[in-house]
C-alpha angles and dihedrals in degrees: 000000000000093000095046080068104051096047086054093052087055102047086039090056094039078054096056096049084054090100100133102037124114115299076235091064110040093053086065099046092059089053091054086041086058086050096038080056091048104052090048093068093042081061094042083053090052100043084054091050093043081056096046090045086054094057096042081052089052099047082047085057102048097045089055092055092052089044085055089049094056091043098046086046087043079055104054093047101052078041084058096044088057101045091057102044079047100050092042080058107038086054101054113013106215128139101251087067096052092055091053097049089046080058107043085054089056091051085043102042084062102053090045088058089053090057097044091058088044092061098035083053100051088048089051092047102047089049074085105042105031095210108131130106112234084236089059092042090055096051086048091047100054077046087063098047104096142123102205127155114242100204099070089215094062088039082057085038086057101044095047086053087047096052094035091052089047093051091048091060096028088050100037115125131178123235122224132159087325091305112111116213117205113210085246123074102359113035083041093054094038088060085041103053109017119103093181109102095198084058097036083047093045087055098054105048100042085053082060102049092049092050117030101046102061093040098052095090096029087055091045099052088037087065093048090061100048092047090064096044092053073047090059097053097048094270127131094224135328095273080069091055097042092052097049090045100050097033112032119187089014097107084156100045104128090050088057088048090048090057091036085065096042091065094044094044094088095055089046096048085048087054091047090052098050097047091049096054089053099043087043080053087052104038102021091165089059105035138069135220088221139017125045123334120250097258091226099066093064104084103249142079091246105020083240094127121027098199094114096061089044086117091056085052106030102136094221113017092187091055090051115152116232125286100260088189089056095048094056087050093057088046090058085234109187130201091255086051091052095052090044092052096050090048085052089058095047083047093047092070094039104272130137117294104225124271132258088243089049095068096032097057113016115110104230097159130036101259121222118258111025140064122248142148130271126189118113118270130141119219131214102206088194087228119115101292108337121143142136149176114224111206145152095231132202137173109265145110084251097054093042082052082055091042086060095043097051098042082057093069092050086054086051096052087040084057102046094031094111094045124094111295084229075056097042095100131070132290085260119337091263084072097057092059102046100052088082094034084054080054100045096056091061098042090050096058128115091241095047098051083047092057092052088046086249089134123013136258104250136196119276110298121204123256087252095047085047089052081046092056096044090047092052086049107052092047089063090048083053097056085056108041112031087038094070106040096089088045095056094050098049103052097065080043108069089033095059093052086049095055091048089049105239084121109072113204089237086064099041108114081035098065094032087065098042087049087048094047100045089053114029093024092229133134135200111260103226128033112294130200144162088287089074129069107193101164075070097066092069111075093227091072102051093033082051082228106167104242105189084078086070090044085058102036098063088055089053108044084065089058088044091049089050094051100049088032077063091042094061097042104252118173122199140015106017085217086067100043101120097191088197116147099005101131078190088072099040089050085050092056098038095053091052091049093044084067103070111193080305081127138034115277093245090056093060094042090061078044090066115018106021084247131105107196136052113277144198101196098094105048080046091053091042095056103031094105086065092035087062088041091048091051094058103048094051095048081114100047137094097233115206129036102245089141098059132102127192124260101244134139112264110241 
């Protein structure tokens, strides 16, 4: 329009100067001068009401701003609302708590569906205007994620299953000879330090038939109601919106994970091999020299994580390192030391003390006369600077790893506090769980536990001894960390197709154990059927609690620990980097998880590590000295387990 008028204003001026042409002409230019006036007015008209479309832009964006501040104080409070109804129950499981906590999910269930239409409304509306910042799309955008029921009675129906299917697995005890087991601390320690099969075997199956059975319909009905809520809000099913929610911008995220694990699969299969062979050599009537390994031999619960075998499988037992739990024995190490010591790590490279809430009102040991629950998990409350870890503590290396883990969230909270409450969560979940991971592989180092007196200096070793102890430590990383990289593929993987209803619930337990067979190469130990509900048994599958950000977590921590390992300066074996006291790497960490999710996950990996996709070239180099010496020692062996079948009960 502005060069219509000046065009005009040209023509117009060229018409005026026009005194000695044709009477003709210059009737018609008059007449073209009349139009040419005209049409100036009609711009002058336009240019007010431009202005006036501006202001009335600029009123629209700042009444959208206001409307996302309201939204995102209206979300912290229902998140706050939530967080303390959770962790009240959570504490001391009654049932007074659980109806208060199924409530406050009904009255927040309400305002959250308010928010989700506002937002839905102001991106429709501004597919018209175009007005909005992407800033301000994005916050509107994560708003509209959400998989809440519409009908409050099946939003109460869906929170009384949640809470029913979470006591039956927080409350579960074995009976034995009058004497009742928990999960934590006794059926854990029984899988961790027996080296009898018929009582390892007797633990884990009496932990399943005290959890799964009386879960199976509740669950069933429980996914029914979150796949129509996921319905409600123009999902397929609830795996859609998982996926979209935990992983935003990854459409094609189970395809990445697929080839994640592809490259992975060969280390793993070297581990399993391995493993098999010794634990054929310890238990030679129960396992075999080739095949899957029985799942109850593995040291845990759910053979997730191998550590607790780790002296049927050390490498070279005479070379083996010092016993870490012993030594904070002798040190008289307490819970609350553990948990100082881990915040004067995170402070030693320049990261947030704990708060004074923090220690007043964090669970860090199972308390005497009430229920609760205690599997590790750490809380942001979304009120000024409360946050907390709830766990059920004990003196050991593996809790002080935990420790680690779950102090890492809190970092995580402290750094994002100030952003957007739609903001305040990880870049994707993935992110969340690796930050103390990252941690822990520096704490757990030799050179680290040297430094806290946790093993002591020695004398000069030989080359060849030195090759012995990395070896015999990266074996046990390995127990921990490659052990549980099928499992925490799987899982998500057999829930997904469960949301999207390709598992049928009469094939449940039958799918869990195929899927645990094709990618840990493990079998149940006794006979399974449809009477049993093992996925029941893990606490991820009754608390809802997503599980492919695990699988995730433990390939980029290792991108995050060779990024910050760089940043520090460190020179040689990645496997040996302790990042302690470099204020670079800390600066590194802290800038990533002062982001939120303010900005896409791709664009805080670059952040942190100069890539922008998920990698396994890191966890590959860390592990390539044990994956030589693997290769060596199971030059004899028929690695896989092609050959194998569950052990299920023929229909």
């Amino acid at each position: 329009m502005r060069a219509v008028l000046t065009l005009a204003l040209v023509i117009l001026t060229k018409c005026q100067d026009q005194k000695d042409a044709p009477q003709a002409l210059n009737l018609k230019l008059g007449n073209l001068r009349l139009s040419l006036l005209e049409l100036r007015e009609l711009v002058k008209l336009f240019q007010e009401n431009e202005k006036k479309e501006e202001t009335n832009i600029d009123e629209v964006i700042q009444s959208c701003r206001q409307e996302l501040a309201d939204m995102n104080k209206e979300l912290g409070d229902i998140y706050a609302q939530q967080a303390y109804a959770g962790w009240n129950y959570r504490t001391n499981i009654t049932n007074e708590n659980a109806d208060k906590l199924s409530q406050v999910g009904v009255d927040t269930a309400r305002l959250t569906r308010k928010l989700i239409n506002q937002a839905r409304k102001l991106l429709k509306e501004d597919k018209h205007q175009q007005c909005l910042s992407p800033d301000m799309k994005r916050q509107l955008a994560l708003f509209a994620q959400d998989a809440t029921l519409k009908n409050d009675m099946d939003v109460r129906r869906q929170e009384d299953l949640h809470q029913e299917l979470q006591k039956i697995y927080s409350t579960a005890k074995v009976e034995r000879d009058g004497i009742f087991y928990s999960l934590e601390p006794q059926l854990t320690e029984v899988m961790a330090k027996s080296r009898e099969p018929d009582e390892l075997l007797w633990a884990w199956k009496s932990w399943r038939d005290v959890t799964g059975p009386a879960m199976k319909r509740k669950y069933e009905e429980y996914v029914r109601y979150l796949n129509e809520g996921a319905m409600d809000n123009g999902y397929q099913n609830y795996a859609e919106y998982w996926i979209e929610s935990q992983f935003d911008n990854t459409p094609d995220l189970e395809k990445m994970a697929e080839e994640l694990w592809e490259e992975l699969k060969p280390l793993y299969q070297q581990l399993h091999a391995y493993v098999r062979r010794r634990l054929h050599n310890a238990y030679p009537d129960v396992v075999g020299e080739t095949g899957a390994i029985p799942a109850h031999l593995l040291g845990n619960m759910w053979a997730q994580n191998w550590e607790n075998i780790y002296d049927l499988v050390v490498p070279y037992p005479y070379a083996k390192e010092h016993d870490i739990d012993k030594e904070m024995l002798s040190q008289k190490y307490t819970v609350e030391s553990m948990f100082k010591m881990a915040e004067h790590f995170f402070m030693s490279i320049g990261l947030y003390p704990m708060t004074q809430t923090f220690w007043q009102k964090s669970m860090i040991v199972k308390p005497e006369g009430r229920e609760v629950q205690c599997h590790a998990s750490a809380e942001d409350f979304y009120t000024e600077d409360d946050f907390r870890i709830k766990m059920c503590t004990g003196v050991s290396s593996e809790y002080l790893e935990t420790v680690h883990h779950e102090m890492g969230h809190i970092e995580y909270f402290m750094a994002y506090e100030d952003q957007p409450t739609i903001y305040r969560t990880g870049a994707n979940s993935a992110f969340h769980e690796a930050i103390g991971d990252t941690i822990s592989l520096s704490v757990m180092t030799t050179k680290h536990l040297k430094t806290v007196n946790l093993i002591p200096e020695k004398a000069h070793v030989s080359e060849a001894r030195n090759k012995e102890e990395n070896i015999n430590y990266l074996m046990k990383k390995a127990l921990i960390k490659l052990a549980f990289i099928p499992f925490g593929y799987m899982i998500d993987k057999w829930r997904f197709e469960v949301f999207r209803g390709r598992i049928k619930p009469s094939d449940y337990n039958r799918a869990w154990w195929e899927l645990r067979l094709k990618y840990q190469g493990i079998v149940a130990p006794v006979q399974r059927s449809e009477d049993d509900f093992d996925p029941g048994s893990k606490f991820h599958v009754p608390s809802n609690s997503p599980y492919i950000c695990y699988f995730v977590s433990f390939i980029i921590q290792f991108q995050f620990y060779d990024a910050m390992c760089q940043a520090s300066g460190h020179t040689g074996d990645l496997h040996t980097c302790d990042f302690y006291q470099s204020h670079a790497a800390g600066t590194l960490l802290r800038d990533v998880m002062a982001f939120g999710k303010k900005k896409p996950w791709p664009d805080a990996m670059e952040a942190i590590t100069g890539q922008r996709s998920i990698k396994t070239s890191a966890i590959n180099e860390y592990f390539a000295p044990l994956l030589e010496w693997l290769q060596e020692q199971n030059r004899n062996e028929i690695i896989g387990w092609d050959d194998a079948t569950i052990n299920f009960e023929t229909k």
